[in-house]
C-alpha positions as CSV (number, residue, x, y, z in Angstrom):
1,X,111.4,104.1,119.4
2,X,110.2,107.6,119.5
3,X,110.0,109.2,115.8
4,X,109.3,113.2,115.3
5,X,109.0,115.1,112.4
6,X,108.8,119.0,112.2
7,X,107.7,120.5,108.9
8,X,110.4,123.7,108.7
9,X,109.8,124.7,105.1
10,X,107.1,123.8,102.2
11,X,104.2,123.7,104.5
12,X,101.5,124.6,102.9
13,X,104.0,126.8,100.1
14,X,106.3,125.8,97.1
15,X,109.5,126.7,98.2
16,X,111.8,126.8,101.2
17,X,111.4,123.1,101.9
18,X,113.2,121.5,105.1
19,X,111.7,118.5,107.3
20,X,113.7,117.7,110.5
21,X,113.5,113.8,111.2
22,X,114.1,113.1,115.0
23,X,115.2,109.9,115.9
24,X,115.7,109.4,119.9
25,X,118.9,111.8,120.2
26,X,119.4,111.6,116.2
27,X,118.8,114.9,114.2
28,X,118.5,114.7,110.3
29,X,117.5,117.1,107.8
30,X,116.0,116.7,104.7
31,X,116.5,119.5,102.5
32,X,118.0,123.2,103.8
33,X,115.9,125.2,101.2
34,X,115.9,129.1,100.4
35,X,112.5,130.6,100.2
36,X,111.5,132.7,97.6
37,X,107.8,133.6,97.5
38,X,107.7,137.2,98.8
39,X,105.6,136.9,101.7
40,X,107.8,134.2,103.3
41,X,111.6,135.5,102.5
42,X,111.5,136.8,106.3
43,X,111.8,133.3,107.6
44,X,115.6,133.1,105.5
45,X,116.7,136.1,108.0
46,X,115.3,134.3,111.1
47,X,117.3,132.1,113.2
48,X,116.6,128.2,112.7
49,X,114.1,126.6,114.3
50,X,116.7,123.9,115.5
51,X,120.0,124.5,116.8
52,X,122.3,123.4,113.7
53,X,124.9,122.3,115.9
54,X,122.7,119.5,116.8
55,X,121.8,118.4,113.5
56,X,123.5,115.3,112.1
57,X,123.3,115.1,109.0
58,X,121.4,117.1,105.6
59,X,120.3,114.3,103.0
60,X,119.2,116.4,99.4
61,X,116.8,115.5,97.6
62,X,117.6,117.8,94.7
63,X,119.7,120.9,93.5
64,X,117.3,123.3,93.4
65,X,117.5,126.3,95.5
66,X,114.3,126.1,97.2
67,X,115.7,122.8,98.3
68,X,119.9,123.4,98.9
69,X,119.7,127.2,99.1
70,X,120.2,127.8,103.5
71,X,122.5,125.4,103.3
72,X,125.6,128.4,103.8
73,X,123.7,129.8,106.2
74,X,123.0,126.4,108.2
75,X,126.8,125.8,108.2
76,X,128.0,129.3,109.0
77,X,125.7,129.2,112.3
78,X,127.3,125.5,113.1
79,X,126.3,122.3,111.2
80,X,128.9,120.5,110.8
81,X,127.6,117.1,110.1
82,X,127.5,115.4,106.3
83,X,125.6,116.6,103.4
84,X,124.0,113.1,101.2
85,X,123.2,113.3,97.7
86,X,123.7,111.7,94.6
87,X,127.0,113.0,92.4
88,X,125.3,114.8,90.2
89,X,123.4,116.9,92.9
90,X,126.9,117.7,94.6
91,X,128.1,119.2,91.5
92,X,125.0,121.2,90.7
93,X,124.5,122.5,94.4
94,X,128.2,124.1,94.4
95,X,127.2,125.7,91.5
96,X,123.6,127.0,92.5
97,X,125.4,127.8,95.8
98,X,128.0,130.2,94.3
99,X,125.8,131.6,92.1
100,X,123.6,132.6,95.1
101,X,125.9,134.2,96.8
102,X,127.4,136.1,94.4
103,X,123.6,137.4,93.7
104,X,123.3,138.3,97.7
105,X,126.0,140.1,97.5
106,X,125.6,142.1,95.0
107,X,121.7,142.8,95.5
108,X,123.1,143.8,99.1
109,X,125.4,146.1,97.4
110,X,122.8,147.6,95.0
111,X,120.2,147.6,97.9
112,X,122.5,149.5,100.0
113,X,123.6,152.1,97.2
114,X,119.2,152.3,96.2
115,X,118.2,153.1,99.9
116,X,120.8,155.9,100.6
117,X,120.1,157.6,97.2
118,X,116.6,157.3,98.0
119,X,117.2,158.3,101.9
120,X,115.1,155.0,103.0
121,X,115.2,151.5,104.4
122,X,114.1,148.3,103.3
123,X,111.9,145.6,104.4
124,X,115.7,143.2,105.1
125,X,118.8,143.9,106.0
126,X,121.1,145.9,104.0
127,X,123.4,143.1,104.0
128,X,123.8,139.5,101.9
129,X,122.0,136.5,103.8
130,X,125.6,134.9,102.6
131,X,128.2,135.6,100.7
132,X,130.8,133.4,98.5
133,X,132.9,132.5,102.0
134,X,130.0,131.3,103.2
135,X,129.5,129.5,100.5
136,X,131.9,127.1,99.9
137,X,132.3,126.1,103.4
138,X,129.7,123.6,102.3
139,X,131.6,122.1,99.7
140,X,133.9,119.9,102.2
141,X,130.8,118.6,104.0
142,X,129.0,116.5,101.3
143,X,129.2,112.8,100.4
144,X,127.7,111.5,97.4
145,X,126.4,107.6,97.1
146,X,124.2,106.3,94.3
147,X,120.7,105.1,93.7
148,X,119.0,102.5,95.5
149,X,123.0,102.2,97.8
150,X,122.1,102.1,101.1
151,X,124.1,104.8,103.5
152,X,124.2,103.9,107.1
153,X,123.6,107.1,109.4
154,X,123.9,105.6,112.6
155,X,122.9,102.3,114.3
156,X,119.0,102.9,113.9
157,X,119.1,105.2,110.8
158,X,119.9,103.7,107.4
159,X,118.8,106.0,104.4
160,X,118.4,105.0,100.0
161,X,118.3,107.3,97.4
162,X,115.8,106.9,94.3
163,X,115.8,108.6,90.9
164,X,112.5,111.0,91.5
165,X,113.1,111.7,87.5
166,X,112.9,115.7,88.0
167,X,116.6,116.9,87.4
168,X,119.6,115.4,87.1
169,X,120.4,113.6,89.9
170,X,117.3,114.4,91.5
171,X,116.1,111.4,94.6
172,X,113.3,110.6,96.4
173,X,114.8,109.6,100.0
174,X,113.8,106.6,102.0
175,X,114.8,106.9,105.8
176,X,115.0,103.1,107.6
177,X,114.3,103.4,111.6
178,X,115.2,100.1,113.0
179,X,115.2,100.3,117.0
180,X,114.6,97.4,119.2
181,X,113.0,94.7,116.7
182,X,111.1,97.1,115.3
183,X,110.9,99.4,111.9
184,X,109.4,102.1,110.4
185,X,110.3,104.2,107.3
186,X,109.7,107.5,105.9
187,X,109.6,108.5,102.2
188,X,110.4,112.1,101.2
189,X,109.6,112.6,97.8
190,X,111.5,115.3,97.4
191,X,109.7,116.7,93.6
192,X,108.4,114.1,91.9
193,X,109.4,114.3,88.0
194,X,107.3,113.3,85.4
195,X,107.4,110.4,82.4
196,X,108.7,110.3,78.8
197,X,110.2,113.5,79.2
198,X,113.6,114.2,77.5
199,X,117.4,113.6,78.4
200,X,116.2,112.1,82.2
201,X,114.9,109.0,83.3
202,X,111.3,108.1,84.6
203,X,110.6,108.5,88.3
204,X,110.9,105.8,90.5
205,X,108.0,103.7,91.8
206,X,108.3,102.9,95.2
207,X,106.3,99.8,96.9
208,X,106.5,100.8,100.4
209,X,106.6,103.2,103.1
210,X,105.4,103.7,106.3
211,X,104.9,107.7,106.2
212,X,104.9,109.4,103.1
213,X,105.5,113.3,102.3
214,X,104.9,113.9,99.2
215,X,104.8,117.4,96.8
216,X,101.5,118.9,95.4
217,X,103.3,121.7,93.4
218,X,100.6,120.9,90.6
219,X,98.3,118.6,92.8
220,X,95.3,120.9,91.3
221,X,96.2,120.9,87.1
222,X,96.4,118.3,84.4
223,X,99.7,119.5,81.8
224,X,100.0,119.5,78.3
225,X,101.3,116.9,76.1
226,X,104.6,117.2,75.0
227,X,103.7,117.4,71.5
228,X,101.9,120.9,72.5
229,X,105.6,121.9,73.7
230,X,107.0,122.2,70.0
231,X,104.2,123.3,68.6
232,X,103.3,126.2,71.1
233,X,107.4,127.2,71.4
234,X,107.4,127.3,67.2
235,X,104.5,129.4,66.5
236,X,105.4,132.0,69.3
237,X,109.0,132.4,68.4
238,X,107.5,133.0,64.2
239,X,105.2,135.4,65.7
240,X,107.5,137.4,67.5
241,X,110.0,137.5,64.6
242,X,107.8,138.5,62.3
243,X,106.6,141.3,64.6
244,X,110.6,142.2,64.9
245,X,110.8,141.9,68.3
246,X,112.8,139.4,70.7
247,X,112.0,136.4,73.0
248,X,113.1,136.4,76.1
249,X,112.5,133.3,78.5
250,X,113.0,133.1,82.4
251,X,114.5,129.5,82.6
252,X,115.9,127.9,85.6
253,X,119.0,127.0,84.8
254,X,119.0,123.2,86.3
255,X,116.6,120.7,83.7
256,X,114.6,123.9,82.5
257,X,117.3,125.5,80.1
258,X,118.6,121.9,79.2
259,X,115.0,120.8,78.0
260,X,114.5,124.1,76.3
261,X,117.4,123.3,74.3
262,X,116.5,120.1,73.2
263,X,113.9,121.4,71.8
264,X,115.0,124.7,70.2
265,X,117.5,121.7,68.8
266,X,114.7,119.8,67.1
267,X,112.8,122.6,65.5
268,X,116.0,124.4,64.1
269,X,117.0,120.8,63.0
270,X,113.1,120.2,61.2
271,X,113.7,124.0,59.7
272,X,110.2,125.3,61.6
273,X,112.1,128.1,63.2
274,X,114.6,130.7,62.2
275,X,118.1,130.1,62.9
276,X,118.1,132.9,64.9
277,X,121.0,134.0,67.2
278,X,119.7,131.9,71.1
279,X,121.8,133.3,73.8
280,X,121.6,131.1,77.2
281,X,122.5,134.2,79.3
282,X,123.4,132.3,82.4
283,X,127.2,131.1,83.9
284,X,124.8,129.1,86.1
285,X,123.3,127.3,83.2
286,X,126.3,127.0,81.3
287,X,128.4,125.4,84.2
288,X,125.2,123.4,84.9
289,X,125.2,122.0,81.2
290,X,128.9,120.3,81.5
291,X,127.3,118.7,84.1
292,X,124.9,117.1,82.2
293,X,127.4,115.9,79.5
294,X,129.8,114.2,82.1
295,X,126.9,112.2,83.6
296,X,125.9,110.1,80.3
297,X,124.7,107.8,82.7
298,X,121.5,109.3,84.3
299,X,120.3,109.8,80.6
300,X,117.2,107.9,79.5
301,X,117.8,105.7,75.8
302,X,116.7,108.6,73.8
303,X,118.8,110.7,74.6
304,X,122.0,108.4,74.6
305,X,121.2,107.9,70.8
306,X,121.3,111.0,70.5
307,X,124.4,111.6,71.3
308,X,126.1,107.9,70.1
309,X,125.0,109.3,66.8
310,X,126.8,112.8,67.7
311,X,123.2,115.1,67.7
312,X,123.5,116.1,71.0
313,X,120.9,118.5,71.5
314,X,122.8,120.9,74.3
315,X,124.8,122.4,71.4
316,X,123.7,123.6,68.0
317,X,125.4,126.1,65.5
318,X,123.1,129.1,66.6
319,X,123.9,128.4,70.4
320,X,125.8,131.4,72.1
321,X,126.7,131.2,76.1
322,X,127.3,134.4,77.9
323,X,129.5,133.9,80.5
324,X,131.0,137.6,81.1
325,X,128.4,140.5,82.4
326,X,130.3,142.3,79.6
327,X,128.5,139.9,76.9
328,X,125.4,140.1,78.7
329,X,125.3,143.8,78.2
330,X,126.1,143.4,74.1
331,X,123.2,141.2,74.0
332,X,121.0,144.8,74.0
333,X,122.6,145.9,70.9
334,X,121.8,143.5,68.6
335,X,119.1,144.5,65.8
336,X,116.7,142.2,64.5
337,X,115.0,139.1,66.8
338,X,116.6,137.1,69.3
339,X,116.0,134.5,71.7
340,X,117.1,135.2,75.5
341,X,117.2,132.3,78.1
342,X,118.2,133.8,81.3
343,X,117.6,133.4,84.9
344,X,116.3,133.2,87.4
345,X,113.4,131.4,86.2
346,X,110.5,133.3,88.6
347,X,112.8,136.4,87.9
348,X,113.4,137.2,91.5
349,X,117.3,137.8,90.4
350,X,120.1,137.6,87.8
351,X,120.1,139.1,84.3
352,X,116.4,138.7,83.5
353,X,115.8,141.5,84.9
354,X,117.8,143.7,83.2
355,X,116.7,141.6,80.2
356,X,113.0,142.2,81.0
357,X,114.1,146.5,81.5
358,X,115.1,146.3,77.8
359,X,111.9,144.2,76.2
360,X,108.7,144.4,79.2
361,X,107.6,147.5,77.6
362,X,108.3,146.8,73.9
363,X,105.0,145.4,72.1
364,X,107.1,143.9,69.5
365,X,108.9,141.1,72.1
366,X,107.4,138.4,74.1
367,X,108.1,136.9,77.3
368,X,107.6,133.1,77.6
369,X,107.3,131.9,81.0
370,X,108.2,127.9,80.9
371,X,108.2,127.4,84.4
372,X,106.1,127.5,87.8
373,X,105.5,130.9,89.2
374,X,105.5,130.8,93.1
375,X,103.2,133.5,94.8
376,X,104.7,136.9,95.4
377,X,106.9,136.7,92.6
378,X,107.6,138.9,90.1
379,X,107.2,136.1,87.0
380,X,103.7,135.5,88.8
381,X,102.7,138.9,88.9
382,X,103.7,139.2,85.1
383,X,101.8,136.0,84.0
384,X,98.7,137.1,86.4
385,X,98.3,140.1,83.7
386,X,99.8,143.0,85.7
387,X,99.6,146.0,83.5
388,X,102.7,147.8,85.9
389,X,105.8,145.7,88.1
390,X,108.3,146.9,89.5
391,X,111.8,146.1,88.2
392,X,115.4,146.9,89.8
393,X,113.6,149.6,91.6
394,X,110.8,151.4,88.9
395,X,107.9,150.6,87.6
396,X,107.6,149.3,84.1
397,X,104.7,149.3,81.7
398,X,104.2,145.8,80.1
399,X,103.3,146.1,76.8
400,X,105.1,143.1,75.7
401,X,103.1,139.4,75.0
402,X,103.1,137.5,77.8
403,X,103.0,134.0,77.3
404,X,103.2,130.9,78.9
405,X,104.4,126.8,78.1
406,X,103.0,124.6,80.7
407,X,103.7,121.2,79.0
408,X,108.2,122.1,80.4
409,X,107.2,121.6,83.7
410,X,109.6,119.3,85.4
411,X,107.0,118.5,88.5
412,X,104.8,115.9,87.8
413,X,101.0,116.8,87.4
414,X,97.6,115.7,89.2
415,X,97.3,112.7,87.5
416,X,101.1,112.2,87.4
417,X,101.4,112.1,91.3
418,X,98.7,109.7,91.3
419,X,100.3,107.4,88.8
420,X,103.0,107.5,91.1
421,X,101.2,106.8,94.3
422,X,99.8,103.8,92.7
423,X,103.0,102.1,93.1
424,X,102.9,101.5,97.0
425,X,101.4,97.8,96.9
426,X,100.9,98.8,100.8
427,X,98.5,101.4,102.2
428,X,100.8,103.6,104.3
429,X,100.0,104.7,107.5
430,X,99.8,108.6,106.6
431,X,100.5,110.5,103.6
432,X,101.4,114.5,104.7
433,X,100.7,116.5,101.1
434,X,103.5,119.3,101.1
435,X,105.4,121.6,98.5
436,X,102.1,122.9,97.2
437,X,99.9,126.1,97.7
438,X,96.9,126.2,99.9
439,X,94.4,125.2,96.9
440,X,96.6,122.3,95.4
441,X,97.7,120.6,98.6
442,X,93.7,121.3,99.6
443,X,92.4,119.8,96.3
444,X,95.0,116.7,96.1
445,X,94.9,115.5,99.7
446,X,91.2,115.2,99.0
447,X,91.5,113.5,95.5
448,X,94.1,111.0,97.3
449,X,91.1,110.5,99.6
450,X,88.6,109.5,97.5
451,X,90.9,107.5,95.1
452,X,92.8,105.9,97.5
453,X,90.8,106.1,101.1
454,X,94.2,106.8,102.8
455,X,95.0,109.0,105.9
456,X,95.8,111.9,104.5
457,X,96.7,115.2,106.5
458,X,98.0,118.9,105.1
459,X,100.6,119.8,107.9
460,X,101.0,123.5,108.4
461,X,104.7,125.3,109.0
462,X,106.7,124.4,111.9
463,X,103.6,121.3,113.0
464,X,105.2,118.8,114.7
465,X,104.0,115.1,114.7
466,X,105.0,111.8,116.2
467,X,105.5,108.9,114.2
468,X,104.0,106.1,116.2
């Protein structure tokens, strides 16, 4: 039996995530992920480091673009092999996947038009990395299965799916290598969610594995409670209203805009907030939401009471979707406060930033950061205290209150991850820490160390290692 795994993406970073699992003459990868930190977005452009022809299969762990998002381009150079996920997940990722092209598209065009006004050439190509073709090519290559149903691959590869509790639909994978009377498998945890948070269930605890990779986004950091959540959204939504200005959120339009809502839901149902006009800015978001109410059955109990008793929490009376760039555009017009969800949540693209033109510079607004900020972004160089940033081609002056609501994070933290690696009753051979910056994956590898007294390793990008 000879086992190899190549770390292609979240090595060592948060996004971009891809593992290729090689099996004697089997290919499979987990996760085809887009990279989005601005120091790494060159690896997007470059060829693969395996010939996609020769891959067999893509099993997803999640919808999330840092996790689906190269999957266009992996087809359009020659996968043609399956793509395994849970339902959910197949719906979402043809959503995410449109949406993404679309926005290469049009950045490419907007790029283009930028460069020869200013008589200049960028860092990439004037051209999208995909477009919309490209796109839904994918869409006839995937085959959903449920949790815990085994999917045979092949005679020696057999693979189950487990709820990982982050988004909907979201799995931790578990690849079973049987060759010659003997076994080993490999656990990719894909992100690991985090407990009594709403509409989702728990993550899964998982007794066994040979190998383990598991994430570290927040391997250094403790949250906040949930209870923090409420009260820190309710008290900076008064304070910009009273201050006449308008909130406007980057929210990631899977689990992010959803949980928002249910909360926005609960304050404007307790009266602690205005019922002020709450736009969710975002066809992404809004396509992503009738998602979420055709699959009742990943819900946890609390939020199936909710809606057996008709309170449904992704609609309320002050709720308006903005499908149509046309109503995106009106949004600007409006006097008095409002409240803004748009993506994308680290504000690398979509309406946000037009969003953030209009209110960066006004004293009178806030922007609420409610989700992770990868390195090179432009959310992270907002919430970092930058007093200039450079939006859709100028620099802006932020005058506006930054502020920021760790407590929605749907990655689960320090002491989360360790709750969950509690669960294996059996030491594993190797744990590899991945999805995490330099100083997380650094600082949880050697608290899984001391805690644990496992072999623990930080695997850099494009490592390869066999699994013995």
């Amino acid at each position: 039996m000879n086992i190899q795994l190549q770390f292609l993406g979240a090595a060592q970073n948060v996004t971009g995530s891809s593992y290729l699992l090689e099996v004697d003459n089997s290919k499979i990868l987990i996760d085809c992920g887009l990279y989005q930190e601005r120091e790494f977005r060159s690896r997007n452009w470059r060829p693969f480091p395996v010939d996609p022809k020769g891959i067999d299969a893509v099993l997803l762990t999640h919808a999330h673009l840092d996790h689906c998002g190269l999957l266009p381009k992996l087809a359009r150079e020659g996968f043609t092999g399956k793509i395994i996920c849970t339902r959910p997940t197949e719906e979402i990722v043809k959503i995410v996947l449109s949406d993404s092209a679309r926005i290469q598209e049009e950045d490419a065009r907007f790029k283009k038009k930028r460069h020869k006004r200013e008589r200049r050439k960028g860092r990439y190509p004037e051209q999208a990395l995909y477009g919309r073709r490209d796109a839904e090519k994918v869409f006839s290559l995937f085959q959903s299965v449920g949790y815990k149903e085994p999917v045979t691959i092949n005679n020696t590869i057999s693979v189950t799916f487990h709820d990982a509790g982050h988004i909907l639909g979201s799995s931790m994978v578990k690849v079973k290598v049987v060759s010659n009377k003997k076994q080993r498998t490999i656990l990719f945890s894909g992100d690991v969610g985090r407990w009594n948070k709403p509409i989702i269930r728990d993550p899964s605890l998982i007794e066994e594995a040979d190998y383990i990779l598991g994430e570290s986004t927040y391997g250094d950091r403790l949250h906040e409670g949930s209870s923090d959540i409420k009260g820190k959204l309710c008290e900076i939504i008064n304070c910009t209203v009273e201050k006449g200005g308008n909130v406007i959120i980057p929210s990631f339009a899977i689990e992010r805009t959803q949980e928002l809502m249910y909360y926005l839901s609960e304050l404007l149902h307790e009266d602690c907030i205005p019922h002020l006009l709450t736009f969710v800015d975002s066809p992404m978001a809004i396509n992503v939401t009738e998602v979420f109410k055709h699959h009742r059955e990943y819900f946890d109990q609390d939020m199936l009471k909710l809606i057996d008793n008709n309170e449904s929490p992704l609609h309320f009376p002050s709720l308006v979707p903005t499908r149509r760039v046309s109503e995106s555009k009106a949004i600007n017009r409006i006097k008095g406060s409002c409240i803004i969800v748009a993506g994308s949540g680290m504000c690398t693209g979509g309406r946000i930033k037009y969003h953030l033109v209009n209110n960066i510079s006004r004293p009178e607004s806030t922007i609420l950061f409610i989700g992770y900020q990868a390195r090179g972004t432009l959310g992270r160089e907002i919430v970092e205290g930058a007093e200039e940033v450079r939006i859709l081609g100028r620099m802006r002056s932020v005058k506006a209150s930054i502020r920021r609501i760790d407590g929605f994070s749907a990655h689960a933290d320090q002491s989360e991850l360790l709750r969950w690696l509690s669960g294996f009753r059996v030491q594993p051979k190797q744990l590899f820490v991945v999805h995490g910056e330099q100083k997380a994956t650094e600082l949880f590898a050697g608290v899984v160390q001391k805690n644990h007294h496992w072999n623990v390793s930080i695997p850099q990008y494009l490592d390869k290692v066999t699994l013995n």
